[in-house]
C-alpha positions in Angstrom: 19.2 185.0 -139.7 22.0 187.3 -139.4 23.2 186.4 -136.3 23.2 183.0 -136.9 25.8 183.9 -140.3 27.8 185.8 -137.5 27.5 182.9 -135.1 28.8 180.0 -137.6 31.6 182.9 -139.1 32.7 183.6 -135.8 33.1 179.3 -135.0 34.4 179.1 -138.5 37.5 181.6 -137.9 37.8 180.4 -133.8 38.5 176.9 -135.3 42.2 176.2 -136.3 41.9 175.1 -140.2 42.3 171.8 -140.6 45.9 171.9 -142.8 47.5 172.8 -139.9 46.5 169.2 -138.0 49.0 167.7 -140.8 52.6 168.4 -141.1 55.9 167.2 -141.8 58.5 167.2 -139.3 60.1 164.2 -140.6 64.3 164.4 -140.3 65.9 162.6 -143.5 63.7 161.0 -145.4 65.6 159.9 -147.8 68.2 158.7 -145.6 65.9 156.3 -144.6 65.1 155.1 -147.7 68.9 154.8 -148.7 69.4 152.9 -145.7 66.0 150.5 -146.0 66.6 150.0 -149.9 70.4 148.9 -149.3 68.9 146.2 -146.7 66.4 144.9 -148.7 68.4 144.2 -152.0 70.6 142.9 -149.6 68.2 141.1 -148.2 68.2 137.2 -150.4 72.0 137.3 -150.6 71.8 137.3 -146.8 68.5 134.5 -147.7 66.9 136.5 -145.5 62.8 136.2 -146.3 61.6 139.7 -147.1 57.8 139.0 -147.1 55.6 140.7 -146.2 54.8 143.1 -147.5 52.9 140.6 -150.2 53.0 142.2 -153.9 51.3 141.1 -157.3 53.7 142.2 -159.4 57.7 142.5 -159.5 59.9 141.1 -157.0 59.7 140.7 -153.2 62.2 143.4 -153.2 60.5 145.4 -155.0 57.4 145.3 -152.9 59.8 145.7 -149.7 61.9 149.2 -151.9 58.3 150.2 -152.5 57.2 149.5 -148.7 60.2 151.5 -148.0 58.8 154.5 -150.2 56.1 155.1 -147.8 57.3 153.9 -144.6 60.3 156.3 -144.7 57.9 159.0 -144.3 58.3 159.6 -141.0 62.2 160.1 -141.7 65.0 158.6 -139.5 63.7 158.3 -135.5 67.3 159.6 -134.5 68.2 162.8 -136.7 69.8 163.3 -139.6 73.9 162.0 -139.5 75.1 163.7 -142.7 76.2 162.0 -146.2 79.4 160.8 -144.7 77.8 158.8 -141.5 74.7 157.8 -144.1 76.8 156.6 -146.8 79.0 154.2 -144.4 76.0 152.4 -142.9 74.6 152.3 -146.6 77.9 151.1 -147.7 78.6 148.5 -144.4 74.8 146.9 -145.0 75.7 146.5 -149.0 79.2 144.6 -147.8 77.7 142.8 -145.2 77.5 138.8 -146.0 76.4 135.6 -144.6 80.4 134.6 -144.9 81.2 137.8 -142.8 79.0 137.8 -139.5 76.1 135.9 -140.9 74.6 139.3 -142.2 73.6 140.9 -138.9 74.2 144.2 -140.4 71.4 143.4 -142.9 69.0 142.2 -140.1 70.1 145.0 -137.7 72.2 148.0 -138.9 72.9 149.7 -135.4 74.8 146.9 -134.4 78.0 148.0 -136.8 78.5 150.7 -134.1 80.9 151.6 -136.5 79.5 152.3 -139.8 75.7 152.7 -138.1 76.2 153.0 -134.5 73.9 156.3 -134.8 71.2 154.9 -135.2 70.4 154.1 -131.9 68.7 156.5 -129.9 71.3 158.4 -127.6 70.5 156.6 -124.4 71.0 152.8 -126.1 74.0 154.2 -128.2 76.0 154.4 -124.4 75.1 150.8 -124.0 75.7 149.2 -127.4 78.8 147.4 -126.7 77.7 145.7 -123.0 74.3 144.3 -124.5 72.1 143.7 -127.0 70.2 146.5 -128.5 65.9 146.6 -127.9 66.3 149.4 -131.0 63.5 148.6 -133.9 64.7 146.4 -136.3 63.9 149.1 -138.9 66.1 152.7 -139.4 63.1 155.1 -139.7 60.3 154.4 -136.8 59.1 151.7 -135.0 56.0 152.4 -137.3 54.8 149.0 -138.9 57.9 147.7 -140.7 59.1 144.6 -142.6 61.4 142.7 -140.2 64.3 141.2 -141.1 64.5 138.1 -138.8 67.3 137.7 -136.5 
C-alpha cells in the first residue's frame, strides 16, 4: 500500500501542474480592442453589415464591441506600436468615410500605411505599396473574427 502512495506521489510531482498549460503572452490587448471598437462603431456609417456575431439584446455593434472583448484576447498578432502609432490608426478608422476612399480603412486598417501601416506583419509591410495585402481582415489574430466585407 505504501508504495503504491509513493508511486502515484512520485507521478503526481513528475507531472508539470496543469496551470502552467495556460498562459498569457498576449502583446496589447487593449490596443486591439481600441482598434476593433473604433471599426465597428464605424462600421454602419461605412453601411458596412456587421453581423455576425448574432446578439439578443442591444445593437449589432454592440454584439461586434462585445465580440471584440474576447477576441482581443490574444492581443495584436504584430507587437505592441505605442499610444502615438495606436491612437493614429484609431483616429484614421474614426475619420474614415464612404465620401473619402469608400471606407477601406474601416474594412482594412493596414492599408492606411500611414496611420496603420504596422499592422502588417514585417514581411507584408515591405510590400504594402506594390500589392494588395493577404493580412487578416482583423488587427488582433487571424482567430475567428467578424469580417468587414471588402
Amino acid at each position: 500500500m505504501e508504495v503504491r502512495r509513493l508511486a502515484a506521489l512520485a507521478l503526481l510531482l513528475a507531472a508539470p501542474p496543469i496551470a502552467n498549460g495556460c498562459g498569457n503572452d498576449a502583446v496589447d490587448v487593449d490596443g486591439c480592442r481600441q482598434i476593433e471598437e473604433a471599426r465597428c462603431r464605424q462600421a454602419p456609417a461605412c453601411e458596412i453589415p456587421i453581423e455576425p456575431p448574432y446578439f439578443t439584446s442591444g445593437t449589432d455593434v454592440d454584439a461586434c464591441v462585445r465580440y471584440y472583448d474576447i477576441a482581443c484576447l490574444h492581443g495584436l498578432a504584430v507587437g505592441d506600436p505605442g499610444p502615438t502609432a495606436l491612437n493614429a490608426c484609431v483616429a484614421a478608422i474614426e475619420g474614415d468615410s464612404l465620401n473619402k476612399d469608400g471606407c477601406s480603412v474601416v474594412k482594412s486598417p493596414q492599408t492606411d500605411t500611414a496611420a496603420c501601416g504596422w499592422l502588417l506583419p514585417s514581411s507584408e509591410a515591405a510590400d504594402a505599396s506594390d500589392a494588395p495585402s493577404d493580412a487578416p481582415t482583423d488587427a488582433s489574430t487571424d482567430a475567428g473574427a467578424v469580417v468587414f466585407p471588402d
